[in-house]
SELUM-267684 format. One record per atom (N, C-alpha, C): residue in three letters; x negated, y, z. Coordinates in steps of 0.1 Angstrom, whole numbers, always signed. Layout:
% SELUM-267684
<pt aa="ALA" east="X" north="Y" up="Z"/>
...
This chain:
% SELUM-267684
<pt aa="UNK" east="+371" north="+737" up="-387"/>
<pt aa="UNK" east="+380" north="+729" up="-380"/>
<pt aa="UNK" east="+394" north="+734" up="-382"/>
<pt aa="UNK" east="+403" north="+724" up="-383"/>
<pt aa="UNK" east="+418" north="+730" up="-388"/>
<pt aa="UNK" east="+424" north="+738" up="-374"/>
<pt aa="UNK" east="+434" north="+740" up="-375"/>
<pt aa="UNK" east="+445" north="+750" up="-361"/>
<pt aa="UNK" east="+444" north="+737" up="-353"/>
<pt aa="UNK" east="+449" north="+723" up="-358"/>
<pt aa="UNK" east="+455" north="+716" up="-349"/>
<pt aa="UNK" east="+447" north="+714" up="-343"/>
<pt aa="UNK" east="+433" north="+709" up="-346"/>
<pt aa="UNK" east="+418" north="+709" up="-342"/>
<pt aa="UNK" east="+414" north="+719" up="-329"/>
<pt aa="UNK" east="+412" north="+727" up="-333"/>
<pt aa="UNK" east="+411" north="+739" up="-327"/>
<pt aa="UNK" east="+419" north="+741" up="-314"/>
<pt aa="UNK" east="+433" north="+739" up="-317"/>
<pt aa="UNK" east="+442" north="+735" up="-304"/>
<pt aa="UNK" east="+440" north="+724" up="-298"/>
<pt aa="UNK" east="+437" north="+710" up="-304"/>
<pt aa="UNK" east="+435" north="+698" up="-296"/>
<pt aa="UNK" east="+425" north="+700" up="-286"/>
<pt aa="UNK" east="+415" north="+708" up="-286"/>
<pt aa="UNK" east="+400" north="+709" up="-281"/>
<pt aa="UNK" east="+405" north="+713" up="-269"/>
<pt aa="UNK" east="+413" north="+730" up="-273"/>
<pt aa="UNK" east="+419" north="+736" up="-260"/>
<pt aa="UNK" east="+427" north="+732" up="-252"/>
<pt aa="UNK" east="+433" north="+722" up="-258"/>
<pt aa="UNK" east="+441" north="+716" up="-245"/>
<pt aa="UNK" east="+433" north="+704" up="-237"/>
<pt aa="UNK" east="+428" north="+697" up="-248"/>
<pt aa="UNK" east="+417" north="+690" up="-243"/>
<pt aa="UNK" east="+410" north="+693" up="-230"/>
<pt aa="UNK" east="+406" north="+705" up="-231"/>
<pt aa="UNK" east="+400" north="+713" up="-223"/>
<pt aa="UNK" east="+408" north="+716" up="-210"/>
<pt aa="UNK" east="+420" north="+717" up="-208"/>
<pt aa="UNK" east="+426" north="+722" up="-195"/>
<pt aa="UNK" east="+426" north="+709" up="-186"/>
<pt aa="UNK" east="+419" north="+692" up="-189"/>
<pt aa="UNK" east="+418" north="+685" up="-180"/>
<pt aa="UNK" east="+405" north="+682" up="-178"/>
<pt aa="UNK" east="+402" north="+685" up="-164"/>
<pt aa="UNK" east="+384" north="+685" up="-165"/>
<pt aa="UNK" east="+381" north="+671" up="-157"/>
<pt aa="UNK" east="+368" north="+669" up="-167"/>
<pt aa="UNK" east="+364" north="+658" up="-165"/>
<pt aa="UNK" east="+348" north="+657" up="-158"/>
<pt aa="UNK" east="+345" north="+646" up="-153"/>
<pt aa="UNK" east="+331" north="+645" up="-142"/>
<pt aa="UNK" east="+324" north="+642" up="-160"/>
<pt aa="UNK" east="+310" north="+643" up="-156"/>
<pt aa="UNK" east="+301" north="+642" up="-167"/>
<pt aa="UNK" east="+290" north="+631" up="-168"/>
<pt aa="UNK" east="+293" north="+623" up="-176"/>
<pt aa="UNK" east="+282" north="+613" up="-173"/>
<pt aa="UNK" east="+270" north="+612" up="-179"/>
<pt aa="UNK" east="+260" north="+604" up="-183"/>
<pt aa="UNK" east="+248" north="+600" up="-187"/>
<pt aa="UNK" east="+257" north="+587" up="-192"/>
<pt aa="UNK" east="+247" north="+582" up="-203"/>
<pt aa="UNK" east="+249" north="+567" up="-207"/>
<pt aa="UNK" east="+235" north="+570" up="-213"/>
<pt aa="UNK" east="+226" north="+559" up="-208"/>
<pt aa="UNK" east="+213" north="+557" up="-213"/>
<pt aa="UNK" east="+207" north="+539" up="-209"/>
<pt aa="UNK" east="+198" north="+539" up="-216"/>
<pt aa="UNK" east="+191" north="+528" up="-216"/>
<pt aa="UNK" east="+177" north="+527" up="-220"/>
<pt aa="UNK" east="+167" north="+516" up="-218"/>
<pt aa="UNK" east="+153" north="+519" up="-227"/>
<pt aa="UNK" east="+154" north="+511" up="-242"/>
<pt aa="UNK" east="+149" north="+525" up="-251"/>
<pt aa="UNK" east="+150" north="+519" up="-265"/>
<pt aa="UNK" east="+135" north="+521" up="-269"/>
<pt aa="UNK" east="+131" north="+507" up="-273"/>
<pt aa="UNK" east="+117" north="+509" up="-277"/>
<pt aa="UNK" east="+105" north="+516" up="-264"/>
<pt aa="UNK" east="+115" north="+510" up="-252"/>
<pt aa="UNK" east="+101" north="+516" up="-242"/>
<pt aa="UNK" east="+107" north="+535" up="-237"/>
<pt aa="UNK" east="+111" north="+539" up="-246"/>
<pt aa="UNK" east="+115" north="+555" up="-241"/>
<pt aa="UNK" east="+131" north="+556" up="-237"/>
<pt aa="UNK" east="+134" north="+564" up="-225"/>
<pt aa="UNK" east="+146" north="+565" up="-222"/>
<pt aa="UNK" east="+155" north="+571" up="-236"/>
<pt aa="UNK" east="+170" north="+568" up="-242"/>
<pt aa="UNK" east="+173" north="+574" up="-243"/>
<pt aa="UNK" east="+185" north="+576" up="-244"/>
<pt aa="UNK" east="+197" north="+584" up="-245"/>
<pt aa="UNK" east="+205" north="+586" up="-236"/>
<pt aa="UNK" east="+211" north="+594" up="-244"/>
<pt aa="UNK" east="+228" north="+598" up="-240"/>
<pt aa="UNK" east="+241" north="+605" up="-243"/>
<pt aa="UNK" east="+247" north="+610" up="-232"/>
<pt aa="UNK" east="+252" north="+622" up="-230"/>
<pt aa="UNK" east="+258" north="+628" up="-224"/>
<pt aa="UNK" east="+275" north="+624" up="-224"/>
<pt aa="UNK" east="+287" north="+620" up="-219"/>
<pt aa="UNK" east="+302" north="+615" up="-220"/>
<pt aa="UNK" east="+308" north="+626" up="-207"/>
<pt aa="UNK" east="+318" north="+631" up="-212"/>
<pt aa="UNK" east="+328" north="+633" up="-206"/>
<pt aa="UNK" east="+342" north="+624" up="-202"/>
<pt aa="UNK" east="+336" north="+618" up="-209"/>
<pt aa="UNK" east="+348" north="+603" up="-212"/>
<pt aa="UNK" east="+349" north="+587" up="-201"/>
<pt aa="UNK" east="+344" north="+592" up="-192"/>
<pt aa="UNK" east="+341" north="+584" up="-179"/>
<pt aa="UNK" east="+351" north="+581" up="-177"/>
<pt aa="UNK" east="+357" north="+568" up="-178"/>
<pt aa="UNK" east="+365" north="+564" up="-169"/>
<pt aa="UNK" east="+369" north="+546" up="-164"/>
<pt aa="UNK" east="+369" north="+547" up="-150"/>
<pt aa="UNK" east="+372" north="+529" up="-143"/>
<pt aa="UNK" east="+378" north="+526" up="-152"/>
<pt aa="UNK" east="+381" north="+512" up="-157"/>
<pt aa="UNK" east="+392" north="+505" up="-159"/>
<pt aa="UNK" east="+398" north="+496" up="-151"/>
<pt aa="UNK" east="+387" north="+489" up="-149"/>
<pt aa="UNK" east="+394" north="+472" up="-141"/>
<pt aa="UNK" east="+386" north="+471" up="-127"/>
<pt aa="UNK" east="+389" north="+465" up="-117"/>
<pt aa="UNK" east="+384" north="+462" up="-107"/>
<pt aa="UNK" east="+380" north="+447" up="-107"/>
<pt aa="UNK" east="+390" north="+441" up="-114"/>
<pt aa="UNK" east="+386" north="+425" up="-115"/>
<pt aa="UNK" east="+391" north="+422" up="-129"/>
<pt aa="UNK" east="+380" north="+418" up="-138"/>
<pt aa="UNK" east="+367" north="+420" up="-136"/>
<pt aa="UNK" east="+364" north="+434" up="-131"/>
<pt aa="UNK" east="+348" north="+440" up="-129"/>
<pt aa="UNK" east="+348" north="+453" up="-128"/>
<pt aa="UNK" east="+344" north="+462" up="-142"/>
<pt aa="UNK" east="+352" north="+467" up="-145"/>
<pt aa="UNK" east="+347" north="+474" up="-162"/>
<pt aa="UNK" east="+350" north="+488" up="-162"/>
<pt aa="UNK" east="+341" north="+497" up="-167"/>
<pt aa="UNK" east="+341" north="+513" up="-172"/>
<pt aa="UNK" east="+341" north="+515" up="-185"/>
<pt aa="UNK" east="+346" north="+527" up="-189"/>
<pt aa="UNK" east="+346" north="+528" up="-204"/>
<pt aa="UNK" east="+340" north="+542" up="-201"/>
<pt aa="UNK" east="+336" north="+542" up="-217"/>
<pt aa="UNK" east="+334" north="+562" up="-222"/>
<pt aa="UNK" east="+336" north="+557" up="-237"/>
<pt aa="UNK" east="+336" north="+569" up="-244"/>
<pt aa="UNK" east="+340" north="+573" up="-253"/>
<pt aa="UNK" east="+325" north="+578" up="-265"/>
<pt aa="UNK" east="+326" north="+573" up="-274"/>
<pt aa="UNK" east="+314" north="+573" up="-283"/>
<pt aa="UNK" east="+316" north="+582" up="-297"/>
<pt aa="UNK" east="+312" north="+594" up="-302"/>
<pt aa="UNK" east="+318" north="+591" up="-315"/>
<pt aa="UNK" east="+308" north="+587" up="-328"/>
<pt aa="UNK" east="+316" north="+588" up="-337"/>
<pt aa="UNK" east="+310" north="+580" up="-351"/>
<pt aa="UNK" east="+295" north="+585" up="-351"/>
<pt aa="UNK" east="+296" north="+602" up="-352"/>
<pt aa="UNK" east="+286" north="+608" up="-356"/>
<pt aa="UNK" east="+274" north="+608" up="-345"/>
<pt aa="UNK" east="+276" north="+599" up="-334"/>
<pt aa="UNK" east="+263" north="+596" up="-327"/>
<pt aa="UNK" east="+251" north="+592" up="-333"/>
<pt aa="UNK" east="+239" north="+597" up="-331"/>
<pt aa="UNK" east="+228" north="+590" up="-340"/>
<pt aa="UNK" east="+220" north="+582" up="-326"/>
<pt aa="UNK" east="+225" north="+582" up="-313"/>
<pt aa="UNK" east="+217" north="+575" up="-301"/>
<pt aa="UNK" east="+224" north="+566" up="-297"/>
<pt aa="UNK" east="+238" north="+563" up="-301"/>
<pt aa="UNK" east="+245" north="+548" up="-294"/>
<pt aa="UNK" east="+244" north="+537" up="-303"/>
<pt aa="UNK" east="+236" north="+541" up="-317"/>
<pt aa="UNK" east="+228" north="+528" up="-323"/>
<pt aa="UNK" east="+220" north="+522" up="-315"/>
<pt aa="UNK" east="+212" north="+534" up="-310"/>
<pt aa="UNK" east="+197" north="+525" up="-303"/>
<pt aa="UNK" east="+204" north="+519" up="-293"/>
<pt aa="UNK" east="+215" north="+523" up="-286"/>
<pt aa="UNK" east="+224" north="+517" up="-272"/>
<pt aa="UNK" east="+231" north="+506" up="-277"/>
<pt aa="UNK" east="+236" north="+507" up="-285"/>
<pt aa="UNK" east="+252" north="+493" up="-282"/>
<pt aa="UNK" east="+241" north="+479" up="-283"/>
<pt aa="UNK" east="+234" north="+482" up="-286"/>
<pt aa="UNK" east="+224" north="+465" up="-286"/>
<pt aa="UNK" east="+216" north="+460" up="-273"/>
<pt aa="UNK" east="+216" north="+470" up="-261"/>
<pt aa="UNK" east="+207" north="+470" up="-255"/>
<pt aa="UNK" east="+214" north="+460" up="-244"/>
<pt aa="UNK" east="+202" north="+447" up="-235"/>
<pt aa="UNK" east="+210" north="+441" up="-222"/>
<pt aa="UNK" east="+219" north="+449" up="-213"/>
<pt aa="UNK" east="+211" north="+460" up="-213"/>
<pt aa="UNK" east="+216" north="+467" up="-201"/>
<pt aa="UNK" east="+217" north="+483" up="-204"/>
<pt aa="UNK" east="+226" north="+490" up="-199"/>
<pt aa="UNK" east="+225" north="+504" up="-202"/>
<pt aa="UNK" east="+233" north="+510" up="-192"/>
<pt aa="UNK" east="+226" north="+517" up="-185"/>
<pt aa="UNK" east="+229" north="+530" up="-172"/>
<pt aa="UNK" east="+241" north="+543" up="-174"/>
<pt aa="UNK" east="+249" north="+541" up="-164"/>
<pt aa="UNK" east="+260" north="+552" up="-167"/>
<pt aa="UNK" east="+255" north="+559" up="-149"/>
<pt aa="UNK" east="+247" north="+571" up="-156"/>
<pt aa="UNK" east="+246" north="+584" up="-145"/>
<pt aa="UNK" east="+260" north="+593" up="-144"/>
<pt aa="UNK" east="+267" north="+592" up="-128"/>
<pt aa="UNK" east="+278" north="+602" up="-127"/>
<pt aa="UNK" east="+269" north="+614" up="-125"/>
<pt aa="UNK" east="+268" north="+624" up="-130"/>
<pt aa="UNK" east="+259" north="+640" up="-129"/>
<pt aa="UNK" east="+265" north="+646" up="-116"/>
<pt aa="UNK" east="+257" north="+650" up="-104"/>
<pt aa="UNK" east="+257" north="+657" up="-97"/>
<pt aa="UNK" east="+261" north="+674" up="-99"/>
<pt aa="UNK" east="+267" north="+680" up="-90"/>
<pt aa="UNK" east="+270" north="+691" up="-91"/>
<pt aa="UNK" east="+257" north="+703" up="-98"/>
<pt aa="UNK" east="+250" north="+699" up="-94"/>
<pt aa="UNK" east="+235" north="+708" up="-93"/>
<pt aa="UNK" east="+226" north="+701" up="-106"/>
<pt aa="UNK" east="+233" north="+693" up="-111"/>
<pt aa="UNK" east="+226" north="+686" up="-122"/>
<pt aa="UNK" east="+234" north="+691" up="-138"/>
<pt aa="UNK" east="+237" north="+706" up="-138"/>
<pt aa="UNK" east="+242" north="+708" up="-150"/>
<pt aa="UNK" east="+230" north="+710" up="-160"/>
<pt aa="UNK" east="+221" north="+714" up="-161"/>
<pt aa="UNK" east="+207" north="+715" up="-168"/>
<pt aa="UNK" east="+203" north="+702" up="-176"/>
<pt aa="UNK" east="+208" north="+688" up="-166"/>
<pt aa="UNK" east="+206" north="+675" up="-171"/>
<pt aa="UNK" east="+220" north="+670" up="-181"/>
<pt aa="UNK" east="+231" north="+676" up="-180"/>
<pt aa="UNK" east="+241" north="+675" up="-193"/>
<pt aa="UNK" east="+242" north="+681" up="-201"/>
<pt aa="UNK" east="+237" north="+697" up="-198"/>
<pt aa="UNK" east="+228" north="+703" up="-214"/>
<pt aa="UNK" east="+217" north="+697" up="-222"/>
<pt aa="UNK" east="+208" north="+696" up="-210"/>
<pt aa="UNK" east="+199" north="+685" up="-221"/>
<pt aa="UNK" east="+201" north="+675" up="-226"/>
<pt aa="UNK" east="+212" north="+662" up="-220"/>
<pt aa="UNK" east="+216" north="+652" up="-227"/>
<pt aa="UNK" east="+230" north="+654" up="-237"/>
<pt aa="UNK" east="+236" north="+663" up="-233"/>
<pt aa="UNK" east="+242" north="+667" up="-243"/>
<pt aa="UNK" east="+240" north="+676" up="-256"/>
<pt aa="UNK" east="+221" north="+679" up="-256"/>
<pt aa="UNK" east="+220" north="+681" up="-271"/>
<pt aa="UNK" east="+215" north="+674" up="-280"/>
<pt aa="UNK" east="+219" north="+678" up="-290"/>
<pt aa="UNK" east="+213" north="+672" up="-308"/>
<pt aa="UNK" east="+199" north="+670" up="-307"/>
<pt aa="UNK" east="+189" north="+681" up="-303"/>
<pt aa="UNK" east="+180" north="+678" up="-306"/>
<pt aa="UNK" east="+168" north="+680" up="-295"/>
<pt aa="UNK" east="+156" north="+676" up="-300"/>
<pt aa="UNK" east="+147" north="+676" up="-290"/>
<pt aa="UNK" east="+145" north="+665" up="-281"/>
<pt aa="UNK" east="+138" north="+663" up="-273"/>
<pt aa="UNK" east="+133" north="+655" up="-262"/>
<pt aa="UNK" east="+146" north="+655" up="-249"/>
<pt aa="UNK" east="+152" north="+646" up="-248"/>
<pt aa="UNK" east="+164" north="+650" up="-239"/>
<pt aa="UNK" east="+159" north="+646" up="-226"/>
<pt aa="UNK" east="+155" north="+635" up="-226"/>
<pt aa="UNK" east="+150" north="+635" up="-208"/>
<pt aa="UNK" east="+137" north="+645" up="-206"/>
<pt aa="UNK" east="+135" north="+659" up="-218"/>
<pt aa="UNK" east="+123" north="+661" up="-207"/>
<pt aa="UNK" east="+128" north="+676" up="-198"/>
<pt aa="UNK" east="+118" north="+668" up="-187"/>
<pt aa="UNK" east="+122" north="+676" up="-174"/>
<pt aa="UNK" east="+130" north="+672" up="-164"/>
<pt aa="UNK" east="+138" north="+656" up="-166"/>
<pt aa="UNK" east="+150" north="+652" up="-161"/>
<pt aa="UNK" east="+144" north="+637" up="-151"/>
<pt aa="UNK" east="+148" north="+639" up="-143"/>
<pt aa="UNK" east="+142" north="+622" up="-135"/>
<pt aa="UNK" east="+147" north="+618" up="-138"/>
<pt aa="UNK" east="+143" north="+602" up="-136"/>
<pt aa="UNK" east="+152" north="+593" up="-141"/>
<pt aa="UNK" east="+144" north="+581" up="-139"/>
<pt aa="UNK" east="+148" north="+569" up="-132"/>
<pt aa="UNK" east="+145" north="+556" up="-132"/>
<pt aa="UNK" east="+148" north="+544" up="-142"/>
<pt aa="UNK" east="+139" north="+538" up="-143"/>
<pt aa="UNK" east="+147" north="+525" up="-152"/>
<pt aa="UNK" east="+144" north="+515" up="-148"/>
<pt aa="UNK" east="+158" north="+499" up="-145"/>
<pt aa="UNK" east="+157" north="+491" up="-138"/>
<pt aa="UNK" east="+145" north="+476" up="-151"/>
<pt aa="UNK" east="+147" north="+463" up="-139"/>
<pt aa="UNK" east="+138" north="+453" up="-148"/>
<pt aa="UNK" east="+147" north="+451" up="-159"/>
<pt aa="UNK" east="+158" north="+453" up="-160"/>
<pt aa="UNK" east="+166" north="+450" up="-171"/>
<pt aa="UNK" east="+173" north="+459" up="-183"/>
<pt aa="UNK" east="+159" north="+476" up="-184"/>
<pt aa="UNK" east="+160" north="+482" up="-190"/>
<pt aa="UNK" east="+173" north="+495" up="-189"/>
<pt aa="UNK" east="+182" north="+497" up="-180"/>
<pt aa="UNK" east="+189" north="+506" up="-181"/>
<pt aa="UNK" east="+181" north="+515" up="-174"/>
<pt aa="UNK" east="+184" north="+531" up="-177"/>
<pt aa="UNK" east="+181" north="+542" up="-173"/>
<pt aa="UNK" east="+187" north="+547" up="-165"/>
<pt aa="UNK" east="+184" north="+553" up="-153"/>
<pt aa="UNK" east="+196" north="+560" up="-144"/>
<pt aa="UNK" east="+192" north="+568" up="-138"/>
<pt aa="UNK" east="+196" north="+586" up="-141"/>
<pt aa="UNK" east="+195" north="+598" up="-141"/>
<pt aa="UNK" east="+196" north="+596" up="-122"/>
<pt aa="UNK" east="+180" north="+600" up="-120"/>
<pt aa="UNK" east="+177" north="+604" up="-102"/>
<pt aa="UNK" east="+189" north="+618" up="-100"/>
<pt aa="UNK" east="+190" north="+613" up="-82"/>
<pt aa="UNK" east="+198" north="+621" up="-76"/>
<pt aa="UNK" east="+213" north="+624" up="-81"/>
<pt aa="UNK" east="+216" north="+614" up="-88"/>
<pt aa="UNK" east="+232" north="+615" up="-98"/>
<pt aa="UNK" east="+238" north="+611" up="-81"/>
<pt aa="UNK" east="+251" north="+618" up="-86"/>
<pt aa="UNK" east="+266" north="+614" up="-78"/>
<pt aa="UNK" east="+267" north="+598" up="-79"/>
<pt aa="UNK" east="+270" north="+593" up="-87"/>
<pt aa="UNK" east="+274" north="+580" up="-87"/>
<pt aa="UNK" east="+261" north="+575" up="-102"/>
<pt aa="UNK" east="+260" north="+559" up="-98"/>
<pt aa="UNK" east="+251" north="+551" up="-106"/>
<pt aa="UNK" east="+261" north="+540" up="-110"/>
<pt aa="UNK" east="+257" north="+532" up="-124"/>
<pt aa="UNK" east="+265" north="+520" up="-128"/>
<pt aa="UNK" east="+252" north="+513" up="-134"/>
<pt aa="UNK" east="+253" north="+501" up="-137"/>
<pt aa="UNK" east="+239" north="+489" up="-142"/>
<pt aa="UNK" east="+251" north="+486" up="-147"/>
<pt aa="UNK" east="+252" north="+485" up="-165"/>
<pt aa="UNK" east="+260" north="+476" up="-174"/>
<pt aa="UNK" east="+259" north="+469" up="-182"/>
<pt aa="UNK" east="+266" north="+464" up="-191"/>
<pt aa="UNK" east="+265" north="+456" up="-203"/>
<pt aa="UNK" east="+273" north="+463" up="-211"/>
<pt aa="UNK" east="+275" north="+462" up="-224"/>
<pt aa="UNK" east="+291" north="+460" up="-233"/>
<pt aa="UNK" east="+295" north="+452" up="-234"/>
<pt aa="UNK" east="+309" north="+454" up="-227"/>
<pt aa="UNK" east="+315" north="+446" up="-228"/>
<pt aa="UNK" east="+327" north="+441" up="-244"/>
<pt aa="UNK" east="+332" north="+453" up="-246"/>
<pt aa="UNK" east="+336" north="+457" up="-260"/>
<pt aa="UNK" east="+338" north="+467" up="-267"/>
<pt aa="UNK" east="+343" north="+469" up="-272"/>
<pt aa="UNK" east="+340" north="+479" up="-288"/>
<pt aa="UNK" east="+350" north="+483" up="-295"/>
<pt aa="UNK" east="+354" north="+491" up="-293"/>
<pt aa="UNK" east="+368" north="+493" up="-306"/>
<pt aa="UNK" east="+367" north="+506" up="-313"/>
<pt aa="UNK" east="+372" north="+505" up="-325"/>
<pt aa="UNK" east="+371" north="+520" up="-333"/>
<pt aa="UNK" east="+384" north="+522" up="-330"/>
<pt aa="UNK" east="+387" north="+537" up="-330"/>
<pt aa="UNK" east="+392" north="+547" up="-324"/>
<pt aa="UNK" east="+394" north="+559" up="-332"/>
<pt aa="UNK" east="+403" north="+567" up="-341"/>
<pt aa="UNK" east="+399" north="+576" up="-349"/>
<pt aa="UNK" east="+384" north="+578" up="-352"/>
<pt aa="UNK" east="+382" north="+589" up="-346"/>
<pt aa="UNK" east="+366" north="+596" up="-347"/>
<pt aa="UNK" east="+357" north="+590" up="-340"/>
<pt aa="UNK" east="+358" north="+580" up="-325"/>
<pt aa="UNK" east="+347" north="+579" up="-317"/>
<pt aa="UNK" east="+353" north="+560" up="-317"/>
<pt aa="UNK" east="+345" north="+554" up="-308"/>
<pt aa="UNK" east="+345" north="+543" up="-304"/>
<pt aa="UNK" east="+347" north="+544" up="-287"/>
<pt aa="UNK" east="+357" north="+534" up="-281"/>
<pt aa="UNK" east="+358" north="+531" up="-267"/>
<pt aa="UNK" east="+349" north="+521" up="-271"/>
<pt aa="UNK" east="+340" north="+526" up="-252"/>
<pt aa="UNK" east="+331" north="+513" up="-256"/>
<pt aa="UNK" east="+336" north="+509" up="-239"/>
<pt aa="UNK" east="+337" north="+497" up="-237"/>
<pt aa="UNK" east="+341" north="+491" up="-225"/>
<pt aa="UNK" east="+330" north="+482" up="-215"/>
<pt aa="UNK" east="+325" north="+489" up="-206"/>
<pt aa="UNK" east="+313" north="+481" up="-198"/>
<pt aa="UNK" east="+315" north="+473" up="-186"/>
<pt aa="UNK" east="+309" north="+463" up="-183"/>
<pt aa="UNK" east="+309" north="+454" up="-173"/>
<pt aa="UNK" east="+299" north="+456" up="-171"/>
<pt aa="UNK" east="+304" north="+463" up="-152"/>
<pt aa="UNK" east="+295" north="+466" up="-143"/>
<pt aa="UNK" east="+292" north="+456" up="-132"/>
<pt aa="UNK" east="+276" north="+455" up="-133"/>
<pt aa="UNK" east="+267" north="+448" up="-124"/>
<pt aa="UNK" east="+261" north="+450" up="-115"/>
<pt aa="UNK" east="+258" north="+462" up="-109"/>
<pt aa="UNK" east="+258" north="+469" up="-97"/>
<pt aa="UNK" east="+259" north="+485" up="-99"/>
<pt aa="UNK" east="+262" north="+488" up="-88"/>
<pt aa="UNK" east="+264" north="+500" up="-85"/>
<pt aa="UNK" east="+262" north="+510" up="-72"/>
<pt aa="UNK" east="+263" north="+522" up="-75"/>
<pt aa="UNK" east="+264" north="+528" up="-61"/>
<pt aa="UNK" east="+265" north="+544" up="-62"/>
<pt aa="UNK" east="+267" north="+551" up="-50"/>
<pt aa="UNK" east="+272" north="+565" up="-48"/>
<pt aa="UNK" east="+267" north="+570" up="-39"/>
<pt aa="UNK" east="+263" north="+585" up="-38"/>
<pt aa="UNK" east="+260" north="+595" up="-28"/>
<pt aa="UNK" east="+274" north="+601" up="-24"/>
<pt aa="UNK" east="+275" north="+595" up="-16"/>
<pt aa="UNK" east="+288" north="+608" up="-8"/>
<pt aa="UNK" east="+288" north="+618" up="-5"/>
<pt aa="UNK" east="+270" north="+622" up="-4"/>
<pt aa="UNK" east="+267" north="+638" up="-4"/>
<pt aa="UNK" east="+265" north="+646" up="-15"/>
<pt aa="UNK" east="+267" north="+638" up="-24"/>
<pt aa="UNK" east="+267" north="+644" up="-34"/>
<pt aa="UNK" east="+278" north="+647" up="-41"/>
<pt aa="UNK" east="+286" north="+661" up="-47"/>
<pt aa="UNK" east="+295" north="+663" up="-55"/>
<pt aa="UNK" east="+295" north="+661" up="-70"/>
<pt aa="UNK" east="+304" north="+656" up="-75"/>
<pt aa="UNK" east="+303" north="+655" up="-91"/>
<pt aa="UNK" east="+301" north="+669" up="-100"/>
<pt aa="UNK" east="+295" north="+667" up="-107"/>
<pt aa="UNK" east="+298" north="+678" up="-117"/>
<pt aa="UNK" east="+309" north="+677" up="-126"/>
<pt aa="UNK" east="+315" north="+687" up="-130"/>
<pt aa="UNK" east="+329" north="+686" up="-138"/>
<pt aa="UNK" east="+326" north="+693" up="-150"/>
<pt aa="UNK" east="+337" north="+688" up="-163"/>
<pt aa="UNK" east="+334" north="+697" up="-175"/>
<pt aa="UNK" east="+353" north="+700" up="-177"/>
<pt aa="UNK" east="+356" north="+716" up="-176"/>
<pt aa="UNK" east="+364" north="+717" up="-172"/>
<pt aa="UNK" east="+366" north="+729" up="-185"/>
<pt aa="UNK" east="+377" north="+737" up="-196"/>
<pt aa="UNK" east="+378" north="+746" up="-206"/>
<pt aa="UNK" east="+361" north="+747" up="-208"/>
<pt aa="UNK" east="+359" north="+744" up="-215"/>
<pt aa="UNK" east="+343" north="+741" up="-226"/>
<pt aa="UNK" east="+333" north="+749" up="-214"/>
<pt aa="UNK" east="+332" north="+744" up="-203"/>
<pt aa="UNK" east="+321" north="+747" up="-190"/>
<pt aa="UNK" east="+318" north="+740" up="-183"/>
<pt aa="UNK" east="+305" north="+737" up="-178"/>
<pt aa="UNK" east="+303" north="+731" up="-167"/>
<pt aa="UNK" east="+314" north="+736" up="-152"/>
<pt aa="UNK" east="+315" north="+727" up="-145"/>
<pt aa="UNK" east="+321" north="+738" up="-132"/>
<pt aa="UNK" east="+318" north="+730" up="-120"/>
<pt aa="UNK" east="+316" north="+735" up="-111"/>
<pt aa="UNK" east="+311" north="+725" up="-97"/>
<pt aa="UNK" east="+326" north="+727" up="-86"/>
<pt aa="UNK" east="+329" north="+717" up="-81"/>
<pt aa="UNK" east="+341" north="+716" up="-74"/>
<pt aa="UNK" east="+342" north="+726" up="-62"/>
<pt aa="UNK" east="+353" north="+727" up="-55"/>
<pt aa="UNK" east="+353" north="+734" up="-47"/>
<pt aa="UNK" east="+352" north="+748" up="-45"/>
């Protein structure tokens, strides 16, 4: 990675962000990405985005799907954005997780839930904004978010 690289990350880094899930069922099995790139856009309509990049080999199986689940990660749920945020292996094992009649996935006991679509799609340097139209939703208020804050998990407060 070049200097500027290298510095982009770190500064990158000094704005911490809540950690999501984006999953859906592909072929019957959950499967799912890890985003730090959560964020509302619109209220009317209602639309979320995250951030995708090129080198994904799991948002093939996703950008096609009716429906696909955005888990906000609970404080106590950093174990579940290590797993979903690795390369390899079985990422939901060991992780709960429900899936609705219309196929999205959605990481049990999460801070916040979203039921989506794609809405759209744009390339972006290295990743893709993907833009979702949310169809229901909901939140634990007892539950705190997990944050990804200089290259760590960190739980608020």
């Amino acid at each position: 990675m070049t200097a500027l690289g290298l510095n982009l990350r770190r500064v990158y880094g000094a704005y911490p962000t809540g950690v999501a899930v984006v999953a859906g069922l592909a072929g019957g099995r959950p499967a799912g990405i890890a985003a730090s790139s959560f964020v509302p856009v619109s209220l009317a309509p209602p639309l979320v985005s995250v951030c995708v990049a090129h080198t994904s080999t799991t948002w093939p199986l996703l950008r096609e799907l009716p429906r696909i689940g955005i888990s906000v990660l609970g404080a106590h749920q950093e174990h579940v954005g290590r797993s979903l945020g690795s390369r390899d292996g079985d990422r939901f094992a060991g992780v709960g997780w429900r899936s609705t009649a219309d196929g999205c996935v959605l990481v049990d006991d999460a801070s916040a839930w979203f039921d989506c679509s794609v809405e759209e799609q744009f390339r972006s340097g290295d990743h893709d904004i993907v833009v979702f139209r949310v169809h229901d939703l909901d939140a634990a208020a007892d539950v705190p978010p997990l944050v990804f804050h200089a290259s760590a998990f960190r739980r608020l407060g």
